[in-house]
Every structure is written in structure tokens, then in C-alpha cells.
C-alpha positions as CSV (number, residue, x, y, z in Angstrom):
1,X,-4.6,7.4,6.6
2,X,-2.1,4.4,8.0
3,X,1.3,5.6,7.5
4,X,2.4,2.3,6.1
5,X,0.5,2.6,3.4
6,X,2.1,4.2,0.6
7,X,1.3,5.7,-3.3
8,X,1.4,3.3,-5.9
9,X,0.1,5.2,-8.9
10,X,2.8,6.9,-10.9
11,X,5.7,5.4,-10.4
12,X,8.5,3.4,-12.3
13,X,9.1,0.7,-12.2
14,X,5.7,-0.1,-12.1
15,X,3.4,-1.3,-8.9
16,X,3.9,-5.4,-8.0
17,X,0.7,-7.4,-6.8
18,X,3.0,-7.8,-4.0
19,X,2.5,-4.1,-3.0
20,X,-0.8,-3.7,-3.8
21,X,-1.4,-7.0,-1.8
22,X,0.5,-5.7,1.5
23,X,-1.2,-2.2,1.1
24,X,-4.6,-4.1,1.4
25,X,-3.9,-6.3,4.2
26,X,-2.5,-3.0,5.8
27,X,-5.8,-1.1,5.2
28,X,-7.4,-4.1,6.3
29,X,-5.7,-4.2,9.4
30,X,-6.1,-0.8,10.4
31,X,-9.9,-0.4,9.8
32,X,-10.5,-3.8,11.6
33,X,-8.0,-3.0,14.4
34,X,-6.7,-6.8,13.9
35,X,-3.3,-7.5,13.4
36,X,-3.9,-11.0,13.1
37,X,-7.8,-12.5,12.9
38,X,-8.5,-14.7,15.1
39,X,-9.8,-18.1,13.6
40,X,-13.4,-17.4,13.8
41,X,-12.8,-14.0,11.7
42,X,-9.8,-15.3,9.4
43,X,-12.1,-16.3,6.6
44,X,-13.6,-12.6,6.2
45,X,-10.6,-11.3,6.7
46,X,-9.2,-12.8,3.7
47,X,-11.7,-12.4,1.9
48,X,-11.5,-8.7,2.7
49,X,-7.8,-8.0,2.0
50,X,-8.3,-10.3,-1.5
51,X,-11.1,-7.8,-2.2
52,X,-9.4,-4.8,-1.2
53,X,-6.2,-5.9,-3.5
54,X,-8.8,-6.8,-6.3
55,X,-10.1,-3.3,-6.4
56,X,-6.9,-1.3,-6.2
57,X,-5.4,-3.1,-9.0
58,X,-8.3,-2.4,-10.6
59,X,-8.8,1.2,-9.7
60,X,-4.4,1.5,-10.6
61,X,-5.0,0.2,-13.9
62,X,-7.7,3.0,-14.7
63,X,-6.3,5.9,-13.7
64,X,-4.3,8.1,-16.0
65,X,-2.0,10.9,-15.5
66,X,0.6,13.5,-18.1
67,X,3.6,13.9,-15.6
68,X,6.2,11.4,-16.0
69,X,6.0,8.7,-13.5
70,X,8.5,9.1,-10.8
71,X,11.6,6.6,-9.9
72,X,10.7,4.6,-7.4
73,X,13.8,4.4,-5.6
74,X,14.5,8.2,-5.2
75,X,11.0,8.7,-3.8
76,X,12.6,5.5,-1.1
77,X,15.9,7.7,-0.6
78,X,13.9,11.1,0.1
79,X,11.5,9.3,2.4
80,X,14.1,7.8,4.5
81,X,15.8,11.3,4.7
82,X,12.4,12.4,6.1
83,X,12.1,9.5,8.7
84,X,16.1,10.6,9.8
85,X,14.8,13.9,10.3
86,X,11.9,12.7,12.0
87,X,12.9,11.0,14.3
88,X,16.7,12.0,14.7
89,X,18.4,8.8,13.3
């Protein structure tokens, strides 16, 4: 799975379509090994991260779970004590 990506079920506050848009154009990106389309391949690509986007917000909305959800910005502080850890920063 691309590292960039990250879980957007559970939390609080909730997901934006921001996130869920750049988590598609990530996945996107990493099973069509573009960065950037060129022009001849910009139209599917779009269509493909619009799709992607479509069904995760769909596929958020359904899912259900009992724990609490967690705070967003305290699962952001423990990942960048990970990445400091990591990588020595």
C-alpha cells in the first residue's frame, strides 16, 4: 500500500472530500506509475481519480464501527513521532 495514503474511517473530525480526493489521485498515481498524465492520458486519468474518490466516499459512508472515533490530530502528533524515529529527525 502507498505510504501516503492514509485511514480515513474513524476519525473526528470527520473525513473532507479534500482527503478522500488526494487519497484517490494518490492511489491513482501509484497503480498507473504517473505522476502527472501526459495529455493523451489526462482524460482517463481524471476520470479515474473522480471515480476512485466517488467510491471511497461511498464505501466511508457505509461502513460502521462501536469504538469511539479517534482525534485526528493526536493520530498526526504520534505519526510524526514515528517519522522522527524513523528516520532520525
Amino acid at each position: 500500500m502507498c505510504r501516503n495514503i492514509k485511514t480515513l474511517f474513524n476519525f473526528e473530525p470527520p473525513v473532507t472530500e479534500e482527503e478522500i480526493h488526494a487519497a484517490s489521485l494518490q492511489y491513482v498515481r501509484k497503480i498507473s506509475g504517473f505522476t502527472k498524465p501526459s495529455s493523451v492520458n489526462e482524460a482517463s486519468f481524471n476520470v479515474a481519480v473522480n471515480e476512485v474518490a466517488r467510491i471511497s466516499h461511498e464505501l466511508l459512508n457505509s461502513l460502521e464501527t462501536s469504538p469511539a472515533p479517534e482525534d485526528r490530530e493526536e493520530e498526526a502528533k504520534r505519526a510524526k513521532i514515528r517519522s522522527a524515529q524513523r528516520f532520525g529527525k
